[in-house]
C-alpha positions as a printed NumPy array, in Angstrom:
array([[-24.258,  56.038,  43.254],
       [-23.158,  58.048,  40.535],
       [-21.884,  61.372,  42.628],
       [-19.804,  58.41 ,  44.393],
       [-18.636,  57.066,  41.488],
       [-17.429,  60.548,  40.54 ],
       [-16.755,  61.536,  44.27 ],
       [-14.457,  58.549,  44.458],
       [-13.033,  59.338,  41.172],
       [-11.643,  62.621,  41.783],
       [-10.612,  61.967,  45.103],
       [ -8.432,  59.053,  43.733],
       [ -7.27 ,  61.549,  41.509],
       [ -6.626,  64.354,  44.455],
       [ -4.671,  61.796,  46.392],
       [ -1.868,  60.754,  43.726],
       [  0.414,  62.954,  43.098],
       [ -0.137,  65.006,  40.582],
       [  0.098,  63.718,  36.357],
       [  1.85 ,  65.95 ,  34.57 ],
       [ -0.52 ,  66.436,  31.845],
       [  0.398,  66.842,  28.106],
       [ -0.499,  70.39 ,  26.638],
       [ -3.863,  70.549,  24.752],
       [ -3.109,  70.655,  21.055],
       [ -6.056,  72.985,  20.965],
       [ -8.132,  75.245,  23.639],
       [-10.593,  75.763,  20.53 ],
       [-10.843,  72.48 ,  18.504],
       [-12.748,  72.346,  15.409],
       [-16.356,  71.523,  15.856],
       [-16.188,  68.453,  13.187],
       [-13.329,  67.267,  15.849],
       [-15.557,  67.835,  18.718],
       [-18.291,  65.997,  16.896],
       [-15.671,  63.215,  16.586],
       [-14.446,  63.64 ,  20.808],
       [-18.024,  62.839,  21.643],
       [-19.016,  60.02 ,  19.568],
       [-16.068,  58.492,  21.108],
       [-16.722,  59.694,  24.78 ],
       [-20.171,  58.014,  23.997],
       [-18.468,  54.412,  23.873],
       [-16.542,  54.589,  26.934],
       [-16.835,  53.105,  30.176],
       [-18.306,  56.196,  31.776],
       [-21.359,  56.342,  29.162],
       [-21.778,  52.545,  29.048],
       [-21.732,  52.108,  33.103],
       [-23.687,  55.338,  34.199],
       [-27.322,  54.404,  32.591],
       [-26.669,  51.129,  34.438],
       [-25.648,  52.542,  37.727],
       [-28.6  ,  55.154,  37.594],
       [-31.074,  52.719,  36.638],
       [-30.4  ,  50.823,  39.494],
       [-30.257,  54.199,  42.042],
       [-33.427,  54.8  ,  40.397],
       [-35.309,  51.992,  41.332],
       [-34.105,  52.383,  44.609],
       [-35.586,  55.997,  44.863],
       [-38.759,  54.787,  43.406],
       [-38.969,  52.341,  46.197],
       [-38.628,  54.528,  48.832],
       [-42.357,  56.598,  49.784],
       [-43.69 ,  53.595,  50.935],
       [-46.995,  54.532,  50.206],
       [-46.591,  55.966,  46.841],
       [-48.615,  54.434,  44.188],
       [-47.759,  52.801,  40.853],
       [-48.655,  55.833,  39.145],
       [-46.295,  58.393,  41.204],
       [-43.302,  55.583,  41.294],
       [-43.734,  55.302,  37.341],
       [-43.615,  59.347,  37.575],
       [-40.195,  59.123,  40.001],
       [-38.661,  56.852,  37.332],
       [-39.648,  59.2  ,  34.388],
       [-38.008,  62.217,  35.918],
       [-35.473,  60.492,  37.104],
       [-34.541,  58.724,  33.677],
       [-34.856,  62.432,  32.328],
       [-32.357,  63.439,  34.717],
       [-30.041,  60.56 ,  34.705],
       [-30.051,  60.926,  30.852],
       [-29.276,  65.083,  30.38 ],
       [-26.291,  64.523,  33.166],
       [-24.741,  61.473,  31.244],
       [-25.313,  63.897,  28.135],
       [-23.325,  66.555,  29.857],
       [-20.622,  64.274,  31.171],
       [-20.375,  62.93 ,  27.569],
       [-20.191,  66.333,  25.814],
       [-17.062,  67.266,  28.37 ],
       [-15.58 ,  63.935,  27.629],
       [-15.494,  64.679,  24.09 ],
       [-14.748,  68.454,  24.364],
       [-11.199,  67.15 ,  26.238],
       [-10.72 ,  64.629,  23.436],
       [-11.243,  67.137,  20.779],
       [ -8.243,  69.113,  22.957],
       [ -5.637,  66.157,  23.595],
       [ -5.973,  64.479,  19.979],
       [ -5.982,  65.169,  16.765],
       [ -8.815,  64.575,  14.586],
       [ -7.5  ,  61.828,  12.987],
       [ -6.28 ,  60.08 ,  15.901],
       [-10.106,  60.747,  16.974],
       [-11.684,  59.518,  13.454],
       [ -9.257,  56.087,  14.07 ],
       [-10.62 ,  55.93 ,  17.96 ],
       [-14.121,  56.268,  16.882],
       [-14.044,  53.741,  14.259],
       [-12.377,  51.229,  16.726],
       [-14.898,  52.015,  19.289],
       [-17.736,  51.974,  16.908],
       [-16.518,  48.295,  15.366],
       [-18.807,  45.347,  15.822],
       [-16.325,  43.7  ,  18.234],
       [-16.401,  46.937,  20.608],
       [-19.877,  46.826,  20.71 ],
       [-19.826,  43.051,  21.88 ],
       [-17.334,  44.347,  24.168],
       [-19.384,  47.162,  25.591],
       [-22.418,  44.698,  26.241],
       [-20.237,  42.695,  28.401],
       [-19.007,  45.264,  30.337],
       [-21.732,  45.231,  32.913],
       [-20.896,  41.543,  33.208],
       [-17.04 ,  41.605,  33.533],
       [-17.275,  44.998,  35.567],
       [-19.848,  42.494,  38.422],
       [-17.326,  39.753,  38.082],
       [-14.283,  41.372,  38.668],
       [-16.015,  43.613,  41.534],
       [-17.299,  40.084,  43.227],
       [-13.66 ,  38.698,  43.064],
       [-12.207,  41.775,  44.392],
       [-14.177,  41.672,  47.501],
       [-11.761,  39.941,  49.887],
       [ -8.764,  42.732,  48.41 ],
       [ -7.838,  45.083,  50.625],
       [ -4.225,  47.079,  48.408],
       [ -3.632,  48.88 ,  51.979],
       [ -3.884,  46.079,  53.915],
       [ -1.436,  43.691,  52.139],
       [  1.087,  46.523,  51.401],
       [  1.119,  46.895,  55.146],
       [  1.542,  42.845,  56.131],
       [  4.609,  43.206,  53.222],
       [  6.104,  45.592,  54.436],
       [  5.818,  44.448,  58.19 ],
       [  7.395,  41.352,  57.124],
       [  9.957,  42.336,  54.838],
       [ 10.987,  45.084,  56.295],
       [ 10.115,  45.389,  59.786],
       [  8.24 ,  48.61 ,  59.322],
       [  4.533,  49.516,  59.775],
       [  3.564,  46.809,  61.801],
       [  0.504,  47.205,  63.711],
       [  1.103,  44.649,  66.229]])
């Protein structure tokens, strides 16, 4: 799940036209101001939602050999834990390195100290929660779908039928 989630990430990406990006304000921030980039990569979305999402493809791959004993599952879910946990570390350490680039450090020491407040921890535990919810409700969506049935009946182009 998590090479989709980043699959479907940077396709998203690939099929907008491309942002015009601002200029780094450094290619070789301070390490104090990297320090800062990846404490707050470490609150976002991505480092809150992967454990979650590989726990989950985890037990799944546990599951699998059928005949596999306790023991050797136990031994899946410790390597795979291992695993899950240097990539998220390497995905957080990027995160932060492109922070450190795109803001200053005291932008950075005022984002960390947001993201580090009591209330954006509360908010970070109920982001597995509100990310379910708002999944569940968006099942019947379909953006393509009712562009096209607008645009059909607005404007009498598109239409499939």
């Amino acid at each position: 799940m998590i090479p989709i989630i980043l699959h479907s990430a940077a396709l998203l990406l690939q099929a907008t036209a491309a942002p015009t990006l601002p200029p780094p304000l450094s290619e070789n921030p301070a390490p104090a101001t990297i320090a800062l980039g990846r404490r707050l990569a470490a609150t976002g979305t991505l480092a809150t939602m992967l454990p979650l999402v590989a726990e989950k493809e985890l037990a799944e791959l546990a599951s699998k050999p059928k005949d596999a004993t306790p023991e050797q599952r136990a031994r899946i879910l410790a390597t795979g834990r291992r695993v899950a946990a240097e990539r998220i570390a390497a995905l957080v350490a990027i995160t932060g390195r492109a922070y450190a680039r795109y803001l200053s450090a005291d932008d950075l020491r005022t984002l960390v100290a947001a993201a580090e407040s009591p209330a954006a921890v509360r908010k970070r535990a109920a982001d597995p929660a509100v990310v379910a919810a708002t999944m569940q409700a968006m099942a019947g969506i379909d953006l393509k779908r009712d562009v096209l049935a607008a645009v059909c009946a607005e404007q009498k182009l598109l239409c499939t039928s």
